[in-house]
PAVEX-698100 format. One line per 2 residues: number of its first residue (from 1); their letters; for each residue z negated, y negated, x negated of C-alpha. Coordinates in pm, 1 decimal. Last residue first. Layout:
BEGIN
NUM) a) Z:Y:X ~ ... .
***
This chain:
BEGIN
215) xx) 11788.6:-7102.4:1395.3 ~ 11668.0:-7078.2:1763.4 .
213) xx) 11606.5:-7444.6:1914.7 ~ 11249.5:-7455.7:2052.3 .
211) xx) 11187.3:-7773.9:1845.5 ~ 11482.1:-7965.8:1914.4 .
209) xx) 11335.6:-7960.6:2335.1 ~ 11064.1:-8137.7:2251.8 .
207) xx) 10736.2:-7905.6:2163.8 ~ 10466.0:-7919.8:2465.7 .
205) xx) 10144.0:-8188.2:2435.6 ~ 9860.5:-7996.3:2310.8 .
203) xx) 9608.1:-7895.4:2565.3 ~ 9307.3:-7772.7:2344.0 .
201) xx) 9413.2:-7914.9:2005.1 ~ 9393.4:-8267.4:2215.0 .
199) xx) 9053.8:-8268.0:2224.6 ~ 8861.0:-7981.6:2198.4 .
197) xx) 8919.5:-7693.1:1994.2 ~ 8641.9:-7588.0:1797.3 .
195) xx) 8362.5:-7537.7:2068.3 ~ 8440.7:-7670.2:2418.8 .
193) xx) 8801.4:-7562.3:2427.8 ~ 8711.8:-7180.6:2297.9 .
191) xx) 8976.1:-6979.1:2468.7 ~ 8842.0:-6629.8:2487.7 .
189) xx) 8930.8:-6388.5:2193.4 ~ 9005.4:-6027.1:2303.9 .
187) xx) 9043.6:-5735.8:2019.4 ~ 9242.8:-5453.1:2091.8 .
185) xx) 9236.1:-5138.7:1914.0 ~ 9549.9:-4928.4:1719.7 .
183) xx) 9340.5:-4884.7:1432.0 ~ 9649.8:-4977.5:1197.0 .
181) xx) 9832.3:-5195.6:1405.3 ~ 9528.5:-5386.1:1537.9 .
179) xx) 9608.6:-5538.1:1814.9 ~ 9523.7:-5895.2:1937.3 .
177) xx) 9456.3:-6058.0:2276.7 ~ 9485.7:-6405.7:2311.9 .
175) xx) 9179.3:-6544.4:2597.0 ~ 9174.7:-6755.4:2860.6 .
173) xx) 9505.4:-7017.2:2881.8 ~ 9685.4:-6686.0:2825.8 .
171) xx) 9878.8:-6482.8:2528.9 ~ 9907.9:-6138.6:2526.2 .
169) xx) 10018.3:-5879.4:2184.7 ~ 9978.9:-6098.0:1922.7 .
167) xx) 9995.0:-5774.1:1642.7 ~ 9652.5:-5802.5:1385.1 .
165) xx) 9761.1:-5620.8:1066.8 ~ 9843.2:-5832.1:814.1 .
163) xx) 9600.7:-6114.4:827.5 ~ 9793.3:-6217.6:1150.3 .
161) xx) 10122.7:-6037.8:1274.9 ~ 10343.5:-6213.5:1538.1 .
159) xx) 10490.5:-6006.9:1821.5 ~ 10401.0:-6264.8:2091.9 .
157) xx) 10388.9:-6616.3:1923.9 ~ 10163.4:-6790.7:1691.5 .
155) xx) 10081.8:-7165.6:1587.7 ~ 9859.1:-7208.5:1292.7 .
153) xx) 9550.8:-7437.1:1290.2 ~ 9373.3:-7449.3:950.0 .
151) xx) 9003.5:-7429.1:934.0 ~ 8979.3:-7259.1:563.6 .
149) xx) 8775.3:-6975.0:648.3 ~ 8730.3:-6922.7:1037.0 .
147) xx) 9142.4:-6920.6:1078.9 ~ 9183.3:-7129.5:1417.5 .
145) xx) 9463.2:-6974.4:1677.1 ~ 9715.4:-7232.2:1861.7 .
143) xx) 9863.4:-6996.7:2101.4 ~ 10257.6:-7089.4:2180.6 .
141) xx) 10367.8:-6966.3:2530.9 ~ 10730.6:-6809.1:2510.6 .
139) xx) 10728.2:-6549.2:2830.2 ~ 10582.3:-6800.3:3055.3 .
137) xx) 10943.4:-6911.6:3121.4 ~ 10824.3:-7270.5:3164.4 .
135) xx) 10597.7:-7299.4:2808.9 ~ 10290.8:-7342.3:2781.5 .
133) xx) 10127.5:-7448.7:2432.6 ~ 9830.1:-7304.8:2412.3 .
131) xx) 9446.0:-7398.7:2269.6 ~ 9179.2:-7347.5:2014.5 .
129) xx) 9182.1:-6949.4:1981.5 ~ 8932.9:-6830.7:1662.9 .
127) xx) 9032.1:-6671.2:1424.4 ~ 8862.4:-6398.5:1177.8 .
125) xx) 9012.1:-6083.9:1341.7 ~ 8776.0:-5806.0:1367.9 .
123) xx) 8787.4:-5525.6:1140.9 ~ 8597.5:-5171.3:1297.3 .
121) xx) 8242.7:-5142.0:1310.6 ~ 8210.7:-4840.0:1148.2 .
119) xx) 8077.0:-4462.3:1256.1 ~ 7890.9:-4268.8:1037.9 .
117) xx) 8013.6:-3892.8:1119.5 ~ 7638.5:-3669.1:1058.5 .
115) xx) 7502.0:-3352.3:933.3 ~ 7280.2:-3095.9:1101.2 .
113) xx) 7168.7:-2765.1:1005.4 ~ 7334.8:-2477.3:1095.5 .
111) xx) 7241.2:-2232.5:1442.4 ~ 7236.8:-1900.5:1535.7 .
109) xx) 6957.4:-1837.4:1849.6 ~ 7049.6:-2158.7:2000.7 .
107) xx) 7157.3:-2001.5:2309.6 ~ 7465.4:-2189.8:2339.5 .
105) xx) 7559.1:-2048.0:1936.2 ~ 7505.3:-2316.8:1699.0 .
103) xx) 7690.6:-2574.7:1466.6 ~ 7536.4:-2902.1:1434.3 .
101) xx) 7698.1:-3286.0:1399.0 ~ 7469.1:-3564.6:1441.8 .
99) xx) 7668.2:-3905.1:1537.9 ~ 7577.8:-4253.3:1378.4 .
97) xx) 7662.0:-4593.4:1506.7 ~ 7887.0:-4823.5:1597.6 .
95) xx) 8010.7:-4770.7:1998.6 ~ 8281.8:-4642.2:2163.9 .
93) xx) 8249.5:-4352.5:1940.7 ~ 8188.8:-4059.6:2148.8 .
91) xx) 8415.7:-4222.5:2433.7 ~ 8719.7:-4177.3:2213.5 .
89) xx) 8647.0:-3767.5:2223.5 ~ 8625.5:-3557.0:1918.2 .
87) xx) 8824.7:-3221.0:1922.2 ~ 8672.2:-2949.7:1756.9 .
85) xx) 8711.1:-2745.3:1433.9 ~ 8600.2:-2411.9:1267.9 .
83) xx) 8605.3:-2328.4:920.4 ~ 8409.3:-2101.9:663.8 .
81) xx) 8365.2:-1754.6:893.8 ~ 8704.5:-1768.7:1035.1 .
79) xx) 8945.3:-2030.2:1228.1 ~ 8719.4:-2101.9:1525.4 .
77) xx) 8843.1:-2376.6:1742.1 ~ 8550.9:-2585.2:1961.7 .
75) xx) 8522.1:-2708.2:2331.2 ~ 8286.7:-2982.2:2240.7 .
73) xx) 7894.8:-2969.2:2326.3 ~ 7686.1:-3269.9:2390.5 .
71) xx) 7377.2:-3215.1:2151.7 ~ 7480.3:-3563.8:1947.6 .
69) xx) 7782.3:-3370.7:1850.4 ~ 7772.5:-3027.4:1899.6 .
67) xx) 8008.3:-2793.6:1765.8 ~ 8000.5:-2450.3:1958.1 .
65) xx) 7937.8:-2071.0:1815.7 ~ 8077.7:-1766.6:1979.2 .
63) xx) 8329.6:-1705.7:1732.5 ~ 8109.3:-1678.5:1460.4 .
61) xx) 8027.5:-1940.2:1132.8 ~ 7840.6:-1811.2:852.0 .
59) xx) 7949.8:-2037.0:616.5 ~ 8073.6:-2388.7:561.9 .
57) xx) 8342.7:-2619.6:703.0 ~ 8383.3:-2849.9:988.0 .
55) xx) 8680.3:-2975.7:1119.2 ~ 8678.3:-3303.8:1344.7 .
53) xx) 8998.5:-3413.3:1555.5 ~ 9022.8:-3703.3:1696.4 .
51) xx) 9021.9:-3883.6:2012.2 ~ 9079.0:-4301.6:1997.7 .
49) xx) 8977.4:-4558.5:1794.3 ~ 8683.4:-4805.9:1963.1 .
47) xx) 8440.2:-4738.9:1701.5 ~ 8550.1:-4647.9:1318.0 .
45) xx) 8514.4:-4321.6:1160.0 ~ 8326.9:-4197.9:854.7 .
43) xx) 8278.1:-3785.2:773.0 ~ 8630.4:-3687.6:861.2 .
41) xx) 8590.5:-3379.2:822.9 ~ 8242.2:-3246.8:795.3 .
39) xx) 8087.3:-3085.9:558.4 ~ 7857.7:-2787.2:429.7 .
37) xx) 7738.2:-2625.1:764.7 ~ 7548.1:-2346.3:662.1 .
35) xx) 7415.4:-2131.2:913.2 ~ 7090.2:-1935.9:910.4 .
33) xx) 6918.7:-2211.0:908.1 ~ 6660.5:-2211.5:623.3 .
31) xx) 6322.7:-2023.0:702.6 ~ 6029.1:-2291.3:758.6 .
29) xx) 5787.6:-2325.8:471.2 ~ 5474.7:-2128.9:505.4 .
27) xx) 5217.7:-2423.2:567.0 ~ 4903.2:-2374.4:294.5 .
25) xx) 4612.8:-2338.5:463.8 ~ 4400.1:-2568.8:551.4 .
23) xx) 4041.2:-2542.6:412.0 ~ 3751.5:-2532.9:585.9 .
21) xx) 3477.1:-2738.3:414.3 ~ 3236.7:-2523.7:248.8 .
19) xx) 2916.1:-2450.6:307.1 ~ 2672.8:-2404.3:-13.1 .
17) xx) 2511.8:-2057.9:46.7 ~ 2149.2:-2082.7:130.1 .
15) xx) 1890.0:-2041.1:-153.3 ~ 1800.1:-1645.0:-183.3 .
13) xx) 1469.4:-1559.6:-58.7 ~ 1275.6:-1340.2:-329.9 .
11) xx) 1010.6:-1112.9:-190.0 ~ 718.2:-1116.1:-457.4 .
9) xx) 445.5:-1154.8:-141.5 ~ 626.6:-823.4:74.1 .
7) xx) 664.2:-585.2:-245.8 ~ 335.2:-678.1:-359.9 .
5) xx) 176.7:-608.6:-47.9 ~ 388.8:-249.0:-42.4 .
3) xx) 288.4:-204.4:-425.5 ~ -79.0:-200.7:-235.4 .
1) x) 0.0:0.0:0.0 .
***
């Protein structure tokens, strides 16, 4: 009994564990997608141009899979594995911006990470319309367009080019409207009497009759 007292008194209580804060385990990084979309084709675009056609390229690709752009699906070509294309409607890029491009089955169960079109504001012409000259026949009305840079007034008929590229397509006592050749967009510029073009620049006295002589 007595080694049983001394068993008892010479107990030895061990000092609580330190507690540790919980730790957070390490997050298993997510599994690539099992499609690879590598590019897109083209890759920059401007807004306002009309339907295109986008081809995609990579790996993994299958006959059942759809190209989405902005998660709006497109009825979509599938070459083989590396290439499949799509059809890009106008009304996708109406507006600057940029588009996400994925490849995926409906289901979402096969699917390629995303890329993206960048789409550009396109060229606007630097002018700005100051008045008309209106002629009888309608057909032959003179615009009287501003250049923004260096302020010069330049008279321009239907058919005329500016800066290259920019076809005079209409001419009214509202607006001129302008074409880009290359783009094949309209821009519409509003008669600005109050702003630049006041005074007689806005309602310019008709060319005599020597002046509309043909040469």
């Amino acid at each position: 009994s007595s080694d049983l007292r001394r068993n008892i008194f010479a107990y030895y209580v061990p000092p609580k564990p330190e507690v540790k804060p919980p730790t957070t385990p390490t997050p298993t990084p997510e599994p690539p997608p099992p499609v690879l979309l590598a590019s897109v084709s083209p890759s920059n675009v401007y807004a306002r141009t009309a339907d295109f056609k986008l081809e995609l390229s990579g790996d993994k690709f299958t006959p059942g899979m759809r190209i989405y752009v902005d998660n709006r699906e497109l009825p979509t070509s599938y070459k083989n594995p590396q290439q499949v294309s799509a059809t890009v409607p106008a009304a996708f890029i109406a507006t600057p911006g940029t588009r996400s491009v994925v490849v995926r089955t409906p289901d979402n169960q096969l699917f390629s990470n995303p890329m993206q079109i960048n789409v550009a504001d396109p060229p606007k012409p630097n002018y700005v319309y100051v008045g008309i000259i209106g002629r009888t026949n309608r057909v032959d009305d003179v615009a009287l367009v501003q250049e923004r840079n260096n302020k010069n007034i330049i008279n321009v008929l239907r058919g005329d080019i500016l800066s290259g590229r920019f076809r005079v397509t209409s001419i009214s006592e509202k607006e001129l409207v302008l074409t880009d050749t290359t783009l094949k967009i309209k821009h519409t510029i509003g008669m600005s009497e109050g702003e630049k073009g006041s005074g007689p620049l806005a309602r310019p006295t008709p060319r005599v009759d020597s002046e509309d002589d043909e040469p």
